[in-house]
N, C-alpha and C positions, 0 to 999 in steps of 0.2 A: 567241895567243888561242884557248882549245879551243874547240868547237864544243857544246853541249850541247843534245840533244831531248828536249822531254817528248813522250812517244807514247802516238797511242791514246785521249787522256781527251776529251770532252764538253767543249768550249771553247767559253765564252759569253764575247761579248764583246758588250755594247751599244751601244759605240761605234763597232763596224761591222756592227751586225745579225746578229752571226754566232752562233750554237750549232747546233753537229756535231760528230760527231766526228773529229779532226784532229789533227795532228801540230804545236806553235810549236817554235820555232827559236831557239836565242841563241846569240851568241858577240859578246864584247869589252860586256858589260855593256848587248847592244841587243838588240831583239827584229830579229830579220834577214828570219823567215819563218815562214808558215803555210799548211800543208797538206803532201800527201804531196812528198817532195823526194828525189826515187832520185839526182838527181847530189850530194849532201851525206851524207858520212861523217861522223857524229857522233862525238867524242870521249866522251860518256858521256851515259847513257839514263836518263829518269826512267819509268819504267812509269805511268801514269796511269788506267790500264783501270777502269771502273764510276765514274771519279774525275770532278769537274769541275774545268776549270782558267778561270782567268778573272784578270780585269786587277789585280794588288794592291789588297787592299779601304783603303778611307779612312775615316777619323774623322774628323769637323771640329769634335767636340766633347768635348776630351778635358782632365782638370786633370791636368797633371806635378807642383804642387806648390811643384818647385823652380825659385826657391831659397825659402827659409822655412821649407816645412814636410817636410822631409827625414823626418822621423820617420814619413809618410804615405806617401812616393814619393819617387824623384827622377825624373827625365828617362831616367838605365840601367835603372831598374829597370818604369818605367811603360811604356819604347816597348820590353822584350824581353816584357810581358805584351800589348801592340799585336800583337807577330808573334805570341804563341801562340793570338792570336785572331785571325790573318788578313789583319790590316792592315798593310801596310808604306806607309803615310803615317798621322797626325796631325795635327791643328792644335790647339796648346794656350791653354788662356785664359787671361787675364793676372791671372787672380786670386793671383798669387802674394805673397810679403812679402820685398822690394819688390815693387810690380804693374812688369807691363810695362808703360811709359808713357813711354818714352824709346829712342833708337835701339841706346845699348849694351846696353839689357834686352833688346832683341828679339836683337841678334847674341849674347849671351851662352848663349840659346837654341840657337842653332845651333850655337853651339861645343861645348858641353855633348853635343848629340845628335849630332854627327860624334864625338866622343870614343865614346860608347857605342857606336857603331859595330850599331846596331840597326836601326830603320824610321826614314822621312824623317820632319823635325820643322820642322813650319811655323807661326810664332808667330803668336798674335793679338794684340795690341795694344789700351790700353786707351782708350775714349772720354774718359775726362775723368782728370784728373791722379790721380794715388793711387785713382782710383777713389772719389772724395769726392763727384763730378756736380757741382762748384762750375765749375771752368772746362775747357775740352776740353784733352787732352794734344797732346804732340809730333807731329802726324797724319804731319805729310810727314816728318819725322826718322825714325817708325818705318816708314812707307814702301822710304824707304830702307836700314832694319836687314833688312829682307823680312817685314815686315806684311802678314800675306794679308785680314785683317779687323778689326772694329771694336767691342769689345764692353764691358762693367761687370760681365758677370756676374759670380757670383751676385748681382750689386745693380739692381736698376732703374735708368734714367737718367730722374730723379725731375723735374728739368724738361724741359717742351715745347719751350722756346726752345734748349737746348743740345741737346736731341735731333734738332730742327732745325738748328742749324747744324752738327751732324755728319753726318747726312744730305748737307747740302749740300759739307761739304769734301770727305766722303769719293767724291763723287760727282767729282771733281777728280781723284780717282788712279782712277775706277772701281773701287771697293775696297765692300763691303758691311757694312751696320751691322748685327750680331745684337743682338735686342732679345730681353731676359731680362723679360717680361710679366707684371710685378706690380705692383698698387696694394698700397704697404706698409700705408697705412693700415687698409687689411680685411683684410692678413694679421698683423697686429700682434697676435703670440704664439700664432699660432695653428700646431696640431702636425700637423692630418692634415687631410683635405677637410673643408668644413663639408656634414652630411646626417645622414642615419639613423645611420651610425655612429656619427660623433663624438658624437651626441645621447646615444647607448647606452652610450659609453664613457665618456661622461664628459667629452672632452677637446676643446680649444677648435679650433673647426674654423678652413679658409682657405674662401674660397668659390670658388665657376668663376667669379664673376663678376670676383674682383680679375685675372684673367689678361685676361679679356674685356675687360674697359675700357682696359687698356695695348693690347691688341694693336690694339682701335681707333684709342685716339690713334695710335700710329705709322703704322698704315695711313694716316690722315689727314695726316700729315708725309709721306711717301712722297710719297705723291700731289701733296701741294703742291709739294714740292720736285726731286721725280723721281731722287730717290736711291735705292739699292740696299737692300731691308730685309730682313732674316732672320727669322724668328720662330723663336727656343729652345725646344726640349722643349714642343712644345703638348702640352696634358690636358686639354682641355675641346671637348666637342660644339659648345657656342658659339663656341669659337675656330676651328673649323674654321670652320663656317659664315662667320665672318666672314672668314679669310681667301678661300675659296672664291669668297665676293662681291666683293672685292677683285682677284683672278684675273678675274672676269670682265669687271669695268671697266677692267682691263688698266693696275695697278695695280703695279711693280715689285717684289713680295714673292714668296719662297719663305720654306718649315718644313722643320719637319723632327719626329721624333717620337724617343721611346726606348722600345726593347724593351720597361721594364716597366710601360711606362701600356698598350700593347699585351694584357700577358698577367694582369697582377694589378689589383685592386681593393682599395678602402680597407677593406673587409673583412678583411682581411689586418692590420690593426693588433690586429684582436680580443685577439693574446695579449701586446700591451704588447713586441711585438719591434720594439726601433729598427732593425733593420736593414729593415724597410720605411717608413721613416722618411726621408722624401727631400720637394724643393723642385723643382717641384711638387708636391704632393701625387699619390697614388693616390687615382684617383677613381672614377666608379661604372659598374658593368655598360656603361649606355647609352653612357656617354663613351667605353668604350672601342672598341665597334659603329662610334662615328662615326669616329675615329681611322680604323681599318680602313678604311672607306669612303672616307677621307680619301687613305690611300694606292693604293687602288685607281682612284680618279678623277683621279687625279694632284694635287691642291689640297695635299696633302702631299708634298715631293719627294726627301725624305733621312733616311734611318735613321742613328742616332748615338746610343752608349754613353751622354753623358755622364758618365764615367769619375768617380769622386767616391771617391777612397782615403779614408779616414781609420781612426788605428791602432788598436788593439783598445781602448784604454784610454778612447778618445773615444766610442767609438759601447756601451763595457758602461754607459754612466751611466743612469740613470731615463730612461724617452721624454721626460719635459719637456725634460729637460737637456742630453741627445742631440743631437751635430748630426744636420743636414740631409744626405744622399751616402749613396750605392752605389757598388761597383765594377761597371764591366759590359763592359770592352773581352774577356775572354776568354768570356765566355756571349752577346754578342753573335748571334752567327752557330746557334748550336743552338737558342736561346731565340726567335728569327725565323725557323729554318725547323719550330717546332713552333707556333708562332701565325697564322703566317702561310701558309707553304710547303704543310703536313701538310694543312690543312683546306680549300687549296683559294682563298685570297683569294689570294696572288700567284704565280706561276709564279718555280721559280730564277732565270729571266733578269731578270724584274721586280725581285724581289729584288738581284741584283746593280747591275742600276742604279743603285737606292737606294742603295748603297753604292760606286762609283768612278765611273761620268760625271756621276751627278748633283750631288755635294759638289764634283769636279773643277772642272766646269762655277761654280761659286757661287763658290768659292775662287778661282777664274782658277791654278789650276797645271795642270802638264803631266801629270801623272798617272793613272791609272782607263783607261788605253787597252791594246791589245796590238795596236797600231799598230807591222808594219816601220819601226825606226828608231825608234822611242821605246822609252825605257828599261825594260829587264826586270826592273819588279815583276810579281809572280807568286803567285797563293794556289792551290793543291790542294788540295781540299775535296772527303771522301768523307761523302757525304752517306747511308750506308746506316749507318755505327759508329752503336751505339747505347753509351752511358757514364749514367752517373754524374755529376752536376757537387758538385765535393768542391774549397771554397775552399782547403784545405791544401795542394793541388796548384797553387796560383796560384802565376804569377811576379811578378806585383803583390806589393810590399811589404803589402800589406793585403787582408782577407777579407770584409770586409762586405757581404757579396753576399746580394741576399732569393731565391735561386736555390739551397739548399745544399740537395741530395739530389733535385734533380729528374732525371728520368729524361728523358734528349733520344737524337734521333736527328741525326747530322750533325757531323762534325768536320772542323780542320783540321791537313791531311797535312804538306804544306810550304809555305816560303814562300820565296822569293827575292825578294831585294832586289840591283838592279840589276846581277842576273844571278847570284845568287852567294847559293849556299843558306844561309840566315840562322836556319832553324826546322824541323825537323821532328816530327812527333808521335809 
């Protein structure tokens, strides 16, 4: 088992308070040591200098597709666009065809993602069968396939009673319910935010409130039942605030946000481009101030892609006609330290949080650490490259990224997955 050091690079780790710069250590697929080690002969040397090294990043919100919709992603193709964006873990949602909702769906996931031999793939499992919201699925079966969570998305879990007794089972495996926070009823056809825009465009808006009244009811099921709640992709100033209140009654919820309700606004539809065309909607200046604030005060806890492939031929149709999805596991990391990092809202370390103890911690896996003796996932991330982001160069099977030509600062160098260089830029 060789010895390998990364040397020299800005190591942040928030799972033990640490950024300095310092020397980790692996050998035999473990983190062994950190800091300077004159009695340890390295067998080979990463140079790290001006670089940040930090704990493998995580997604807890990513769609693989497969099985179904292969023409969009599979599982090789989605977790080697995972590493070129820094993350060597995953958790994928069961929105596939068949859904995950049975214990061989979840392990077939896993088999699939040790074949690709890429970044870890931790499935999520779905709340009610097929994803229909009629009756709850296999909870404890996919438990046991290695279910880290509980979710319908893209669908609402349209009854209160069945959102409640998944609450309550899944509080039985201490396992968490992500809640995808939509009243279909006030989004029913509708293309982009309801406001000024859509008024000017023409086109049938969603409003902030259909978000806000899911995310209430389940606050209010939480609360009753004292199960574990997730809130998906918030985009709304009111959903902050109300989770925020929530927090403070001490109320068992975390969120989570995505890059591009962060950086872009429904303004952005102005030229009939579906590829800013996604579910949640983009929404307005102020909501995205709160968002900000949201992750700054902590009421927000976790940064995540939301990863939404779909293949060219789906996303050229008309915006009516156009799905909902972006790709965003490779823009991730530049698109957050140019919204976030650059201006001054969070510090890298903060940043990193966001992205491995804090999903770690939510998901209950071992991951997001560089913890002696826990497994060496690994990202190096030079945060001075300035690029180009050019979907062409994606290793996602698909492009529909609303980020094509933006000028960012911050890439990632390499990546190691459990000890064993898996990515380099």
């Amino acid at each position: 088992m060789s010895l390998l050091c990364i040397r020299n690079g800005r190591v942040i780790d928030p799972s033990q308070e640490l950024d300095r710069v310092t020397d980790v250590w692996i050998q035999g697929g473990k983190i062994v040591a950190i800091g300077a080690r004159p009695d340890l002969l390295p067998r080979q040397v990463l140079d790290a200098t001006g670089k940040i090294v930090c704990p493998g990043l995580i997604d807890m919100h990513v769609h693989l597709r497969e099985p179904g919709r292969e023409e969009d992603e599979t599982i090789a193709s989605g977790t080697a666009a995972a590493l070129a964006g820094g993350f060597t873990t995953v958790a994928c949602m069961p929105n596939t065809e068949p859904a995950i909702d049975n214990q061989a769906a979840a392990e077939f996931v896993f088999l699939q993602a040790e074949r690709a031999g890429n970044a870890n793939v931790y499935p999520i499992g779905c709340v009610t069968k097929g994803r229909k919201g009629a009756e709850l699925a296999e909870i404890g079966g996919l438990v046991e396939g290695g279910a880290v969570a509980f979710t319908d998305d893209d669908s609402p879990v349209v009854s209160a009673e069945i959102m409640r007794r998944a609450l309550e089972y899944c509080r039985m495996f201490d396992k968490p319910v992500l809640s995808h926070a939509e009243d279909l009823e006030l989004t029913r056809g509708g293309i982009m935010h309801e406001g000024t825009w859509s008024m000017r465009l023409g086109l049938r808006g969603m409003p902030a409130a259909a978000e806000e009244v899911m995310i209430h009811r389940d606050i209010e099921l939480a609360r009753l039942t004292g199960g574990r709640l997730h809130i998906l992709h918030v985009s709304s100033a009111g959903g902050v605030e109300l989770i925020r209140r929530a927090k403070e009654r001490g109320v068992n919820v975390t969120a989570e946000v995505n890059p591009h309700h962060l950086v872009l606004t429904d303004a952005a539809l102005a030229g009939y481009d579906s590829n800013f065309k996604m579910n949640p909607p983009l929404r307005t200046a102020a909501d995205v101030l709160a968002l900000i604030a949201g992750l700054k005060d902590g009421t927000i806890d976790v940064i995540s892609s939301d990863h939404s492939p779909l293949a060219a031929e789906k996303k050229m149709r008309e915006l009516d006609q156009a799905p909902f999805g972006i790709v965003g596991l490779e823009t991730l990391v530049p698109v957050c330290a140019a919204a976030l990092v650059g201006p001054g809202h969070l510090s890298w370390r903060q940043l990193i949080e966001k992205l491995t103890v804090a999903p770690a911690r939510i998901l209950g896996i071992e991951q997001g650490t560089l913890q002696p003796g826990a497994e060496a996932d690994v990202t190096i991330i030079d945060p001075e490259a300035e690029w180009t982001i050019d979907p062409s160069a994606f290793r996602s099977k698909s492009r529909n990224s609303p980020f094509t030509g933006m000028k960012v600062r911050s890439r990632i160098q390499t990546v190691l997955v459990a000890g064993e260089i898996r990515f380099e830029g």
